[in-house]
C-alpha positions in Angstrom: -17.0 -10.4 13.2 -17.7 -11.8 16.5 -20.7 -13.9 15.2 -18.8 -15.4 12.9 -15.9 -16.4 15.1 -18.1 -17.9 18.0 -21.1 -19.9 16.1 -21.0 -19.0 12.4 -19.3 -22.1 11.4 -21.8 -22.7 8.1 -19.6 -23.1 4.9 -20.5 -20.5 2.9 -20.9 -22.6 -0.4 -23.2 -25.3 1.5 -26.8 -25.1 0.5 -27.8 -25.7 4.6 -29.3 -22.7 6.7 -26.4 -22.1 8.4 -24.3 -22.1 4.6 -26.6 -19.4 3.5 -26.0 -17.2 6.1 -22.7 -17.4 5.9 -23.1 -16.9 2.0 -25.7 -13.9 2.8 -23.0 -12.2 5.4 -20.3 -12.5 2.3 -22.4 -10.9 -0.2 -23.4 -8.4 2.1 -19.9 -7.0 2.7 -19.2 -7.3 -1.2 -22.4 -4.8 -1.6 -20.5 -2.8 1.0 -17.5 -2.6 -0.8 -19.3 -2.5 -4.4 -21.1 0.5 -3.6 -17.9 2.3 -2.1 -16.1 1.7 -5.0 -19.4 2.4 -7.3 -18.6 -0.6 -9.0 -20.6 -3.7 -10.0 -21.5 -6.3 -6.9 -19.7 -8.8 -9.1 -16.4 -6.9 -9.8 -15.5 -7.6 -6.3 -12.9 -10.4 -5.6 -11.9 -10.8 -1.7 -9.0 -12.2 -1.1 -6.2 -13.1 2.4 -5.2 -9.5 1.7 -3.6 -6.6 -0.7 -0.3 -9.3 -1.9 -2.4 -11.9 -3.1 -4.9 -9.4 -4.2 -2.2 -7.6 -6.2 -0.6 -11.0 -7.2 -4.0 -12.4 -8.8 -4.0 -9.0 -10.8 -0.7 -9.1 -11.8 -0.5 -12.5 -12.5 -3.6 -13.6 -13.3 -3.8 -11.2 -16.4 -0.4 -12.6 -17.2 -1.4 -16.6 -17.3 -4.4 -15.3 -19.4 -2.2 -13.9 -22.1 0.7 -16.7 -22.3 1.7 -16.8 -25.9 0.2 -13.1 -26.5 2.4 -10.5 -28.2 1.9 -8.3 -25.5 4.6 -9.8 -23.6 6.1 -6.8 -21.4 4.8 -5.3 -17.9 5.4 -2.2 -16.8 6.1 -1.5 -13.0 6.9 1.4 -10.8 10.1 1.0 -9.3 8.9 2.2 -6.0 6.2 -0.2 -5.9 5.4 -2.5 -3.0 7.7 -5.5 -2.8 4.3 -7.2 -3.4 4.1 -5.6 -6.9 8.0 -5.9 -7.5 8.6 -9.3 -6.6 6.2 -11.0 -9.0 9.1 -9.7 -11.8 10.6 -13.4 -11.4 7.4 -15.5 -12.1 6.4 -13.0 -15.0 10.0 -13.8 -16.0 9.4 -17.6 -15.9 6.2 -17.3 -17.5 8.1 -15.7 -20.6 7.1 -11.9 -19.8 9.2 -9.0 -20.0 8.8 -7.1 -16.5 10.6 -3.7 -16.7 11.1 -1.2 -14.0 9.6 2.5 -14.6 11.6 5.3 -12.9 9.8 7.0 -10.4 10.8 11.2 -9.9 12.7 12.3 -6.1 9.0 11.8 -4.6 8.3 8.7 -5.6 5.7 9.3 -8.0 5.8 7.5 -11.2 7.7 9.9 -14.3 5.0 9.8 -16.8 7.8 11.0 -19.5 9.6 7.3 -19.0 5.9 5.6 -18.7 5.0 7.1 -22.0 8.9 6.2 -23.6 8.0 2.7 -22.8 4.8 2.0 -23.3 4.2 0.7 -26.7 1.3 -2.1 -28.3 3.2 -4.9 -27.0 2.7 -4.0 -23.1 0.1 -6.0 -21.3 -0.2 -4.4 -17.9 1.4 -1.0 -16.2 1.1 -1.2 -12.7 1.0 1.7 -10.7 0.2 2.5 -6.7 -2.0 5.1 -6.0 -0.2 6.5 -3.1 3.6 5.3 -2.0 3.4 3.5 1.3 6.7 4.7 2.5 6.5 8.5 1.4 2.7 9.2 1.0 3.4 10.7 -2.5 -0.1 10.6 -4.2 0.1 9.1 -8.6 -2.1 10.5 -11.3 -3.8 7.3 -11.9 -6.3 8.9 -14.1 -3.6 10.2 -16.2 -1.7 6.9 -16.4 -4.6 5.5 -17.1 -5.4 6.8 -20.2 -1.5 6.8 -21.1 -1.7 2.6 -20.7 -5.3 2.3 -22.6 -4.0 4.7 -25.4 -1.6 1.8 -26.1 -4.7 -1.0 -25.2 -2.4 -2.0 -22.1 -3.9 -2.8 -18.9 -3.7 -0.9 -15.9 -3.4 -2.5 -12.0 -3.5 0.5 -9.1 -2.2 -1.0 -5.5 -4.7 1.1 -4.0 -4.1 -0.5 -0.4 -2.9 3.2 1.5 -6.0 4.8 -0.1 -9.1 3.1 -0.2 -11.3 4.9 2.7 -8.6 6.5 4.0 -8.6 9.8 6.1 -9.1 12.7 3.8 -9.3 10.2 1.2 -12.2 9.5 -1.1 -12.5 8.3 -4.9 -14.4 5.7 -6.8 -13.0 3.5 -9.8 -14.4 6.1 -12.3 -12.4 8.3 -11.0 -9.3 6.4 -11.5 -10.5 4.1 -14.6 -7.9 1.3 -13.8 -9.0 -2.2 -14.7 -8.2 -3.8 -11.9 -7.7 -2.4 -8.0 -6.5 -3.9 -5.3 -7.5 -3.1 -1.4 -6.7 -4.4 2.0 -9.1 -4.2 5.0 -6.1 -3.6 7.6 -5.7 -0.3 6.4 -8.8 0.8 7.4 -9.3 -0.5 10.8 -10.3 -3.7 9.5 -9.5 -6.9 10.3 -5.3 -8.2 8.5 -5.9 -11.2 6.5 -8.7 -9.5 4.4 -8.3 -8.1 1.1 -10.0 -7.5 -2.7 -9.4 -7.0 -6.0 -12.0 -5.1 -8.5 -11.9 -6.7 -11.8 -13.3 -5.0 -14.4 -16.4 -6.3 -16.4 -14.3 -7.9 -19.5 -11.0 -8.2 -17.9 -10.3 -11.6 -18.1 -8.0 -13.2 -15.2 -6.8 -16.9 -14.3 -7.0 -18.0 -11.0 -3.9 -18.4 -8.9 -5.8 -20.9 -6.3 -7.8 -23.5 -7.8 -10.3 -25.6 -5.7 -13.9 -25.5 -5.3 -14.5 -22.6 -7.9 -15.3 -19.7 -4.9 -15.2 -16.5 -6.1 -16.9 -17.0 -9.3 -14.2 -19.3 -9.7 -11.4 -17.1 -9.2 -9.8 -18.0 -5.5 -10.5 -21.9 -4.3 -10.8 -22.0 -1.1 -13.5 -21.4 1.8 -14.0 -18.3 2.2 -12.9 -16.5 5.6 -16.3 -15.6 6.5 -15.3 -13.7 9.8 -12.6 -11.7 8.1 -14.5 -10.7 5.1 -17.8 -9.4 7.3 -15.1 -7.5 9.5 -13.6 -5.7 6.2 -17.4 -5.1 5.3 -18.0 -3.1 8.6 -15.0 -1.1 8.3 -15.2 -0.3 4.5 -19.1 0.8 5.4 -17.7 3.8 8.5 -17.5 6.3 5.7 -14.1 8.3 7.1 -15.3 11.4 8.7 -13.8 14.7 8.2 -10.9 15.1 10.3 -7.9 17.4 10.8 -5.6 15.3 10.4 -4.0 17.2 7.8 -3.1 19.9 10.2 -2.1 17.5 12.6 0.7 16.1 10.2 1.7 19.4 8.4 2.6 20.6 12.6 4.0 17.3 13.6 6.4 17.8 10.1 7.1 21.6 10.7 8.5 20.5 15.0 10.6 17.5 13.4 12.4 20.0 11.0 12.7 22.2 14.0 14.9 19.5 15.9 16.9 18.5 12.3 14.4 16.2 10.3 14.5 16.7 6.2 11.1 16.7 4.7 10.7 14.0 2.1 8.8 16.2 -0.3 8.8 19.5 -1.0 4.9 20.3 -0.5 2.6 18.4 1.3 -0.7 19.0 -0.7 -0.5 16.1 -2.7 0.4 13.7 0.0 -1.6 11.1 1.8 -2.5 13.5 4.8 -1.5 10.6 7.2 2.0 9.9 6.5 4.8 12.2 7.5 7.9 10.4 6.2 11.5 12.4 7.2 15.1 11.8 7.3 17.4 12.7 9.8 21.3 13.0 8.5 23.3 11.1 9.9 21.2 8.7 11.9 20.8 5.5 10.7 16.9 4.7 10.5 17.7 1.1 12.5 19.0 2.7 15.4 16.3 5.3 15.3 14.1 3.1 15.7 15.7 0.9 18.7 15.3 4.2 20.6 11.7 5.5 19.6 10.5 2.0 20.6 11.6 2.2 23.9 10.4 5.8 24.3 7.4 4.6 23.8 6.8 5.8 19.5 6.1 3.4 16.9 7.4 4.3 13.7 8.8 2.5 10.7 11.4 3.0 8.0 9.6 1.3 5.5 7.2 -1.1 4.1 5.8 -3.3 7.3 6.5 -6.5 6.1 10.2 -5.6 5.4 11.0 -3.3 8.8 12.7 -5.7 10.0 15.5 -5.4 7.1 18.6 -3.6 7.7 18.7 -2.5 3.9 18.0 0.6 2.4 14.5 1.6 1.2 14.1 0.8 -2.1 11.8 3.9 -2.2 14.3 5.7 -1.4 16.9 4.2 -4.0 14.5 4.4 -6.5 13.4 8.2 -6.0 17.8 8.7 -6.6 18.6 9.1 -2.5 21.9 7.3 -1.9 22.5 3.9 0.4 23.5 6.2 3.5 20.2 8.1 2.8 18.3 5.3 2.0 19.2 3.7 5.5 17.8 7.4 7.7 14.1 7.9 6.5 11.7 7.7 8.9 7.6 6.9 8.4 5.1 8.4 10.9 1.8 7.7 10.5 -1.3 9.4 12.2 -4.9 8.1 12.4 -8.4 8.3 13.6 -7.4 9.0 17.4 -4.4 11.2 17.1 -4.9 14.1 18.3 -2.5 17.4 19.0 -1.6 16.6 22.5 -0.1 13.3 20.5 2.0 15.1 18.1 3.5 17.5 21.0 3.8 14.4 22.8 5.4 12.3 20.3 7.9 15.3 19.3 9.0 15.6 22.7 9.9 12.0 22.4 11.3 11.9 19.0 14.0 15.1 20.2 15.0 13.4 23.0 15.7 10.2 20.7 17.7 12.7 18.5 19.6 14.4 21.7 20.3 10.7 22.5 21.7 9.2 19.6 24.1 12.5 18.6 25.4 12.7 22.2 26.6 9.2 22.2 27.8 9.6 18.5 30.1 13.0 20.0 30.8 10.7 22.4 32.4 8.2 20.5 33.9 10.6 18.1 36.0 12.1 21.4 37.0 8.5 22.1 38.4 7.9 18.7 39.7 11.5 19.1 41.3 10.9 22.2 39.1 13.7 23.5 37.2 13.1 27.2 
Protein backbone atom coordinates (compact mmCIF):
# COMPACT_ATOMS: atom_id res chain seq x y z
CA UNK A 1 0.00 0.00 0.00
CA UNK A 2 2.76 2.19 0.95
CA UNK A 3 3.41 3.29 -2.71
CA UNK A 4 0.30 4.36 -3.08
CA UNK A 5 -0.07 6.34 0.04
CA UNK A 6 3.33 8.32 -0.41
CA UNK A 7 3.60 9.09 -4.37
CA UNK A 8 0.80 7.14 -6.17
CA UNK A 9 -1.44 10.05 -6.51
CA UNK A 10 -2.42 9.20 -10.42
CA UNK A 11 -6.25 8.99 -10.79
CA UNK A 12 -6.90 5.80 -11.81
CA UNK A 13 -9.45 6.77 -14.62
CA UNK A 14 -6.83 9.42 -16.12
CA UNK A 15 -5.26 8.36 -19.33
CA UNK A 16 -1.62 10.05 -17.89
CA UNK A 17 1.27 7.59 -16.89
CA UNK A 18 0.78 8.03 -13.56
CA UNK A 19 -3.34 7.23 -14.16
CA UNK A 20 -2.37 4.01 -15.67
CA UNK A 21 -0.50 2.77 -13.06
CA UNK A 22 -2.84 3.45 -10.73
CA UNK A 23 -5.40 1.72 -13.08
CA UNK A 24 -2.80 -1.34 -13.66
CA UNK A 25 -2.31 -1.63 -9.59
CA UNK A 26 -6.36 -1.88 -9.45
CA UNK A 27 -6.82 -4.46 -11.94
CA UNK A 28 -4.05 -6.30 -10.57
CA UNK A 29 -5.65 -6.90 -7.20
CA UNK A 30 -9.08 -7.57 -8.95
CA UNK A 31 -7.06 -10.61 -10.86
CA UNK A 32 -6.02 -11.39 -7.29
CA UNK A 33 -9.23 -11.64 -5.98
CA UNK A 34 -10.87 -13.09 -9.38
CA UNK A 35 -8.65 -16.00 -9.26
CA UNK A 36 -9.28 -16.74 -5.48
CA UNK A 37 -12.74 -16.72 -6.01
CA UNK A 38 -12.25 -18.62 -9.57
CA UNK A 39 -14.50 -16.19 -10.94
CA UNK A 40 -14.42 -13.86 -13.97
CA UNK A 41 -11.87 -10.62 -13.68
CA UNK A 42 -14.92 -8.65 -14.39
CA UNK A 43 -17.28 -10.16 -11.70
CA UNK A 44 -15.33 -8.28 -9.26
CA UNK A 45 -16.83 -5.01 -7.78
CA UNK A 46 -14.60 -3.30 -4.88
CA UNK A 47 -16.19 -1.36 -2.79
CA UNK A 48 -15.42 1.01 0.99
CA UNK A 49 -16.09 -2.40 2.57
CA UNK A 50 -18.58 -5.54 3.20
CA UNK A 51 -21.95 -2.90 4.18
CA UNK A 52 -21.83 -1.08 1.06
CA UNK A 53 -20.72 -4.24 -0.62
CA UNK A 54 -23.76 -6.05 0.89
CA UNK A 55 -25.99 -2.96 0.34
CA UNK A 56 -25.23 -2.68 -3.56
CA UNK A 57 -26.26 -6.43 -3.59
CA UNK A 58 -29.18 -6.12 -1.70
CA UNK A 59 -30.31 -3.04 -3.09
CA UNK A 60 -29.08 -2.77 -6.21
CA UNK A 61 -30.94 -6.03 -7.43
CA UNK A 62 -33.95 -4.42 -5.78
CA UNK A 63 -33.89 -0.85 -7.79
CA UNK A 64 -33.45 -3.13 -10.92
CA UNK A 65 -36.67 -4.98 -10.33
CA UNK A 66 -39.00 -1.91 -9.13
CA UNK A 67 -42.42 -2.71 -10.53
CA UNK A 68 -41.40 -6.59 -10.79
CA UNK A 69 -43.72 -9.24 -9.32
CA UNK A 70 -41.09 -10.55 -7.49
CA UNK A 71 -41.58 -8.09 -4.81
CA UNK A 72 -40.45 -10.05 -1.48
CA UNK A 73 -36.79 -10.56 0.09
CA UNK A 74 -35.97 -13.11 2.14
CA UNK A 75 -33.42 -12.48 5.13
CA UNK A 76 -31.87 -14.44 7.86
CA UNK A 77 -32.78 -13.07 11.05
CA UNK A 78 -29.41 -13.41 12.38
CA UNK A 79 -27.98 -11.53 9.66
CA UNK A 80 -25.55 -8.65 10.04
CA UNK A 81 -27.19 -5.35 10.90
CA UNK A 82 -25.75 -4.48 7.46
CA UNK A 83 -28.05 -7.12 5.74
CA UNK A 84 -31.04 -6.40 8.30
CA UNK A 85 -31.20 -2.79 8.13
CA UNK A 86 -31.69 -2.31 4.46
CA UNK A 87 -35.47 -3.89 5.45
CA UNK A 88 -36.65 -0.08 5.66
CA UNK A 89 -35.43 1.15 2.14
CA UNK A 90 -36.61 -2.18 0.53
CA UNK A 91 -39.77 -1.18 2.35
CA UNK A 92 -39.88 2.31 0.80
CA UNK A 93 -38.91 1.01 -2.45
CA UNK A 94 -42.38 -1.08 -2.31
CA UNK A 95 -40.57 -4.53 -1.37
CA UNK A 96 -41.72 -7.04 1.02
CA UNK A 97 -38.56 -7.79 3.32
CA UNK A 98 -39.44 -10.81 5.64
CA UNK A 99 -37.32 -12.25 8.39
CA UNK A 100 -36.28 -16.14 8.04
CA UNK A 101 -35.97 -17.89 11.46
CA UNK A 102 -32.66 -19.06 12.01
CA UNK A 103 -32.39 -22.71 14.43
CA UNK A 104 -30.58 -22.25 18.44
CA UNK A 105 -27.17 -21.92 16.35
CA UNK A 106 -27.86 -19.46 14.18
CA UNK A 107 -27.94 -21.14 11.06
CA UNK A 108 -30.67 -20.40 8.72
CA UNK A 109 -33.87 -23.30 9.14
CA UNK A 110 -34.14 -24.45 5.65
CA UNK A 111 -37.78 -25.89 6.51
CA UNK A 112 -39.00 -21.97 7.07
CA UNK A 113 -36.67 -20.90 3.87
CA UNK A 114 -38.42 -23.45 1.73
CA UNK A 115 -42.20 -22.45 3.48
CA UNK A 116 -41.49 -19.09 2.25
CA UNK A 117 -39.91 -19.12 -0.72
CA UNK A 118 -42.31 -19.00 -3.59
CA UNK A 119 -41.99 -17.30 -7.54
CA UNK A 120 -42.62 -13.97 -6.28
CA UNK A 121 -39.24 -13.77 -4.11
CA UNK A 122 -36.45 -11.73 -5.68
CA UNK A 123 -33.51 -12.21 -3.37
CA UNK A 124 -32.82 -14.73 -0.14
CA UNK A 125 -29.94 -13.48 1.56
CA UNK A 126 -27.97 -15.61 3.55
CA UNK A 127 -24.36 -15.29 5.52
CA UNK A 128 -22.11 -17.95 5.13
CA UNK A 129 -20.85 -18.01 8.56
CA UNK A 130 -22.62 -15.94 11.67
CA UNK A 131 -20.20 -13.29 12.82
CA UNK A 132 -21.25 -13.50 16.43
CA UNK A 133 -21.46 -17.51 16.87
CA UNK A 134 -19.23 -18.88 14.04
CA UNK A 135 -22.11 -21.19 12.93
CA UNK A 136 -21.12 -22.18 9.33
CA UNK A 137 -24.85 -22.04 6.48
CA UNK A 138 -25.34 -24.61 3.72
CA UNK A 139 -25.14 -22.02 1.05
CA UNK A 140 -24.96 -24.60 -1.61
CA UNK A 141 -28.06 -26.06 -0.38
CA UNK A 142 -29.96 -22.66 -0.08
CA UNK A 143 -28.77 -22.01 -3.11
CA UNK A 144 -30.49 -24.34 -5.09
CA UNK A 145 -33.59 -23.99 -2.70
CA UNK A 146 -33.74 -19.95 -3.98
CA UNK A 147 -32.90 -20.79 -7.88
CA UNK A 148 -35.55 -23.70 -7.73
CA UNK A 149 -37.97 -20.83 -7.20
CA UNK A 150 -35.73 -18.36 -9.90
CA UNK A 151 -34.95 -16.16 -6.66
CA UNK A 152 -31.68 -14.68 -6.32
CA UNK A 153 -29.32 -15.48 -3.78
CA UNK A 154 -26.67 -12.80 -1.82
CA UNK A 155 -24.07 -14.73 0.71
CA UNK A 156 -22.37 -12.05 3.28
CA UNK A 157 -19.32 -14.00 3.01
CA UNK A 158 -17.21 -11.32 5.02
CA UNK A 159 -16.08 -13.99 8.15
CA UNK A 160 -15.09 -16.44 5.45
CA UNK A 161 -13.43 -15.39 2.49
CA UNK A 162 -9.58 -16.58 3.04
CA UNK A 163 -10.09 -17.26 6.34
CA UNK A 164 -8.05 -19.78 8.64
CA UNK A 165 -9.12 -23.25 7.88
CA UNK A 166 -11.25 -21.72 5.36
CA UNK A 167 -11.28 -22.24 1.68
CA UNK A 168 -14.13 -22.30 -1.11
CA UNK A 169 -14.67 -20.72 -4.50
CA UNK A 170 -18.13 -19.34 -5.79
CA UNK A 171 -18.80 -22.78 -7.56
CA UNK A 172 -18.83 -24.11 -4.56
CA UNK A 173 -21.37 -21.97 -3.14
CA UNK A 174 -23.34 -20.98 -6.55
CA UNK A 175 -24.74 -17.66 -5.01
CA UNK A 176 -25.18 -14.82 -7.51
CA UNK A 177 -23.78 -12.32 -5.82
CA UNK A 178 -20.99 -12.35 -2.71
CA UNK A 179 -19.82 -9.94 -0.73
CA UNK A 180 -16.14 -9.72 1.02
CA UNK A 181 -14.28 -7.31 3.15
CA UNK A 182 -10.38 -6.96 3.15
CA UNK A 183 -10.28 -6.34 7.07
CA UNK A 184 -11.04 -9.72 7.80
CA UNK A 185 -8.07 -10.95 6.40
CA UNK A 186 -5.40 -8.73 7.53
CA UNK A 187 -6.22 -6.29 5.02
CA UNK A 188 -6.48 -2.90 5.08
CA UNK A 189 -10.70 -1.56 6.81
CA UNK A 190 -12.27 0.52 4.19
CA UNK A 191 -11.77 -2.16 1.46
CA UNK A 192 -14.46 -4.41 0.31
CA UNK A 193 -16.13 -6.42 -3.00
CA UNK A 194 -18.92 -7.69 -4.27
CA UNK A 195 -18.93 -10.72 -7.01
CA UNK A 196 -21.75 -10.15 -9.42
CA UNK A 197 -22.53 -12.79 -11.43
CA UNK A 198 -22.26 -12.70 -15.30
CA UNK A 199 -26.19 -11.76 -16.02
CA UNK A 200 -27.10 -10.44 -12.79
CA UNK A 201 -28.12 -7.21 -13.44
CA UNK A 202 -27.59 -4.43 -10.52
CA UNK A 203 -28.21 -0.54 -10.29
CA UNK A 204 -25.70 1.49 -8.81
CA UNK A 205 -26.17 3.04 -5.40
CA UNK A 206 -23.30 5.77 -6.18
CA UNK A 207 -23.51 7.53 -9.31
CA UNK A 208 -20.63 9.67 -10.66
CA UNK A 209 -17.99 9.09 -13.11
CA UNK A 210 -19.24 5.47 -14.16
CA UNK A 211 -16.00 3.57 -12.09
CA UNK A 212 -16.58 0.22 -11.71
CA UNK A 213 -17.98 -0.52 -14.98
CA UNK A 214 -20.36 1.92 -13.91
CA UNK A 215 -21.43 0.45 -10.78
CA UNK A 216 -19.74 2.67 -7.72
CA UNK A 217 -18.90 6.54 -8.83
CA UNK A 218 -16.31 7.65 -7.22
CA UNK A 219 -12.35 7.49 -7.40
CA UNK A 220 -11.27 4.56 -6.60
CA UNK A 221 -9.13 4.11 -3.26
CA UNK A 222 -6.14 2.97 -5.00
CA UNK A 223 -4.06 2.33 -1.73
CA UNK A 224 -6.77 0.40 -0.03
CA UNK A 225 -7.73 -1.77 -2.90
CA UNK A 226 -3.80 -2.88 -3.63
CA UNK A 227 -3.55 -3.58 0.22
CA UNK A 228 -6.83 -6.03 -0.03
CA UNK A 229 -5.04 -7.48 -3.18
CA UNK A 230 -1.92 -8.38 -1.11
CA UNK A 231 -3.74 -9.85 1.60
CA UNK A 232 -6.40 -11.80 -0.44
CA UNK A 233 -3.06 -13.26 -2.52
CA UNK A 234 -1.22 -14.88 1.23
CA UNK A 235 -3.17 -18.05 0.59
CA UNK A 236 -4.00 -18.97 4.64
CA UNK A 237 -1.55 -21.58 5.59
CA UNK A 238 -2.51 -24.60 7.44
CA UNK A 239 -2.70 -23.89 10.97
CA UNK A 240 -3.86 -25.38 14.28
CA UNK A 241 -6.02 -23.14 15.11
CA UNK A 242 -8.74 -25.45 15.40
CA UNK A 243 -7.15 -27.08 18.36
CA UNK A 244 -6.23 -23.93 19.76
CA UNK A 245 -10.02 -22.88 19.94
CA UNK A 246 -11.59 -26.39 20.79
CA UNK A 247 -8.83 -26.08 24.20
CA UNK A 248 -9.36 -22.50 24.80
CA UNK A 249 -13.53 -23.54 24.78
CA UNK A 250 -13.02 -26.82 26.85
CA UNK A 251 -10.76 -24.31 30.02
CA UNK A 252 -13.77 -21.60 29.73
CA UNK A 253 -16.39 -24.38 30.54
CA UNK A 254 -13.98 -25.57 33.11
CA UNK A 255 -14.33 -22.05 34.99
CA UNK A 256 -18.52 -21.86 34.16
CA UNK A 257 -18.64 -20.75 30.39
CA UNK A 258 -21.85 -22.40 28.25
CA UNK A 259 -20.75 -23.40 24.88
CA UNK A 260 -22.83 -21.74 22.19
CA UNK A 261 -23.10 -24.79 20.03
CA UNK A 262 -23.26 -28.18 20.68
CA UNK A 263 -20.22 -29.42 18.30
CA UNK A 264 -17.68 -27.41 17.05
CA UNK A 265 -17.04 -29.09 13.56
CA UNK A 266 -19.10 -26.95 11.63
CA UNK A 267 -17.90 -23.80 13.13
CA UNK A 268 -15.56 -21.14 11.86
CA UNK A 269 -12.48 -22.62 13.65
CA UNK A 270 -11.66 -19.03 14.85
CA UNK A 271 -14.51 -17.94 16.86
CA UNK A 272 -15.17 -19.41 20.27
CA UNK A 273 -18.45 -17.63 21.29
CA UNK A 274 -19.68 -18.54 25.25
CA UNK A 275 -21.99 -17.37 27.77
CA UNK A 276 -21.39 -17.06 31.22
CA UNK A 277 -24.89 -17.16 33.52
CA UNK A 278 -25.33 -14.60 35.29
CA UNK A 279 -22.83 -12.07 34.06
CA UNK A 280 -23.90 -9.53 32.04
CA UNK A 281 -21.63 -9.44 28.77
CA UNK A 282 -21.14 -5.37 29.37
CA UNK A 283 -19.53 -5.76 32.48
CA UNK A 284 -17.51 -8.69 31.27
CA UNK A 285 -16.11 -6.85 29.10
CA UNK A 286 -15.16 -3.58 31.35
CA UNK A 287 -13.04 -6.23 33.20
CA UNK A 288 -11.31 -8.27 30.35
CA UNK A 289 -10.26 -4.95 28.90
CA UNK A 290 -8.37 -3.88 31.68
CA UNK A 291 -6.93 -7.33 32.19
CA UNK A 292 -5.49 -6.86 29.25
CA UNK A 293 -8.19 -9.41 26.71
CA UNK A 294 -10.08 -8.07 23.85
CA UNK A 295 -13.22 -9.69 23.26
CA UNK A 296 -16.65 -8.59 22.09
CA UNK A 297 -20.25 -9.53 22.58
CA UNK A 298 -21.23 -8.91 19.29
CA UNK A 299 -21.05 -7.52 15.89
CA UNK A 300 -18.06 -4.70 16.05
CA UNK A 301 -19.80 -1.95 14.79
CA UNK A 302 -22.67 -2.43 17.50
CA UNK A 303 -20.25 -3.45 20.78
CA UNK A 304 -20.72 -0.50 22.00
CA UNK A 305 -24.67 -1.19 22.46
CA UNK A 306 -25.98 -2.21 25.75
CA UNK A 307 -28.78 -4.41 23.97
CA UNK A 308 -29.04 -7.83 23.57
CA UNK A 309 -27.64 -9.73 20.60
CA UNK A 310 -29.96 -10.07 18.08
CA UNK A 311 -28.12 -13.41 17.28
CA UNK A 312 -28.86 -14.42 20.25
CA UNK A 313 -32.72 -13.37 20.22
CA UNK A 314 -33.04 -14.65 17.05
CA UNK A 315 -31.52 -18.25 17.66
CA UNK A 316 -34.62 -18.24 20.80
CA UNK A 317 -32.06 -17.18 23.89
CA UNK A 318 -33.90 -14.79 26.22
CA UNK A 319 -33.02 -10.86 26.87
CA UNK A 320 -30.92 -11.90 30.13
CA UNK A 321 -29.19 -14.40 27.87
CA UNK A 322 -28.91 -12.29 25.10
CA UNK A 323 -27.08 -9.61 27.29
CA UNK A 324 -23.97 -12.71 28.69
CA UNK A 325 -22.49 -14.08 25.32
CA UNK A 326 -19.19 -13.56 24.86
CA UNK A 327 -17.04 -13.67 21.27
CA UNK A 328 -13.31 -14.70 21.27
CA UNK A 329 -11.59 -14.76 18.36
CA UNK A 330 -8.15 -16.31 17.56
CA UNK A 331 -5.86 -15.65 14.55
CA UNK A 332 -2.69 -16.07 12.66
CA UNK A 333 -0.38 -15.43 15.79
CA UNK A 334 -2.22 -16.99 18.62
CA UNK A 335 -0.57 -19.49 19.77
CA UNK A 336 -1.15 -22.02 23.04
CA UNK A 337 0.81 -20.02 25.48
CA UNK A 338 -2.08 -17.23 24.48
CA UNK A 339 -5.01 -19.35 25.20
CA UNK A 340 -3.42 -20.50 28.75
CA UNK A 341 -2.67 -16.96 29.07
CA UNK A 342 -5.87 -15.48 28.17
CA UNK A 343 -7.80 -18.24 30.38
CA UNK A 344 -5.94 -17.33 33.34
CA UNK A 345 -7.19 -13.84 32.69
CA UNK A 346 -10.72 -14.60 31.73
CA UNK A 347 -11.05 -16.78 35.44
CA UNK A 348 -9.83 -14.13 37.31
CA UNK A 349 -12.37 -11.75 35.45
CA UNK A 350 -15.06 -14.44 36.49
CA UNK A 351 -13.58 -14.71 40.26
CA UNK A 352 -13.98 -10.86 40.13
CA UNK A 353 -17.20 -10.16 39.05
CA UNK A 354 -19.08 -13.16 41.29
CA UNK A 355 -17.15 -12.01 44.43
CA UNK A 356 -18.42 -8.51 44.19
CA UNK A 357 -21.94 -9.81 43.13
CA UNK A 358 -21.71 -12.20 46.77
CA UNK A 359 -20.65 -9.21 47.97
CA UNK A 360 -23.51 -7.19 47.29
CA UNK A 361 -25.94 -9.92 47.86
CA UNK A 362 -24.53 -9.97 51.75
CA UNK A 363 -25.20 -6.24 51.75
CA UNK A 364 -28.70 -6.47 50.69
CA UNK A 365 -28.76 -9.49 53.07
CA UNK A 366 -27.55 -7.74 55.78
CA UNK A 367 -24.75 -10.34 55.75
CA UNK A 368 -20.83 -9.00 56.33
Amino acid sequence: MLPWLTDGFGNPSSLHAEGRRAKDAIDSARETLSNALECLFAEVLFTSGGTEAANLAILGAALNNIGSRRNRVLIGASEHHCVLNTAGTLRSLGFRPELIQVDREARLDLNALGDALGDDVLLVSCMHANNEFGSINPIRQIADLAHRYGALLHTDAVQTFQALGMRWTVSDLDADLVTVSAHKLYGPKGAGAIYNRAGIKLKPLVTGGGQEREMRGGTENTAAIAGFGAAAARTPAASDVRKLRDSFVERLTAVGAVPSVNSWDNVLPTHAHVRFPEIDAETMLIVLDRLGVSASSGAACSSGSIEPSHVLLAAGYSEIEAKEGLRFSLGRSTTFADIEDATNRVTEAVNQIRGVSRTLRGRVLGVS
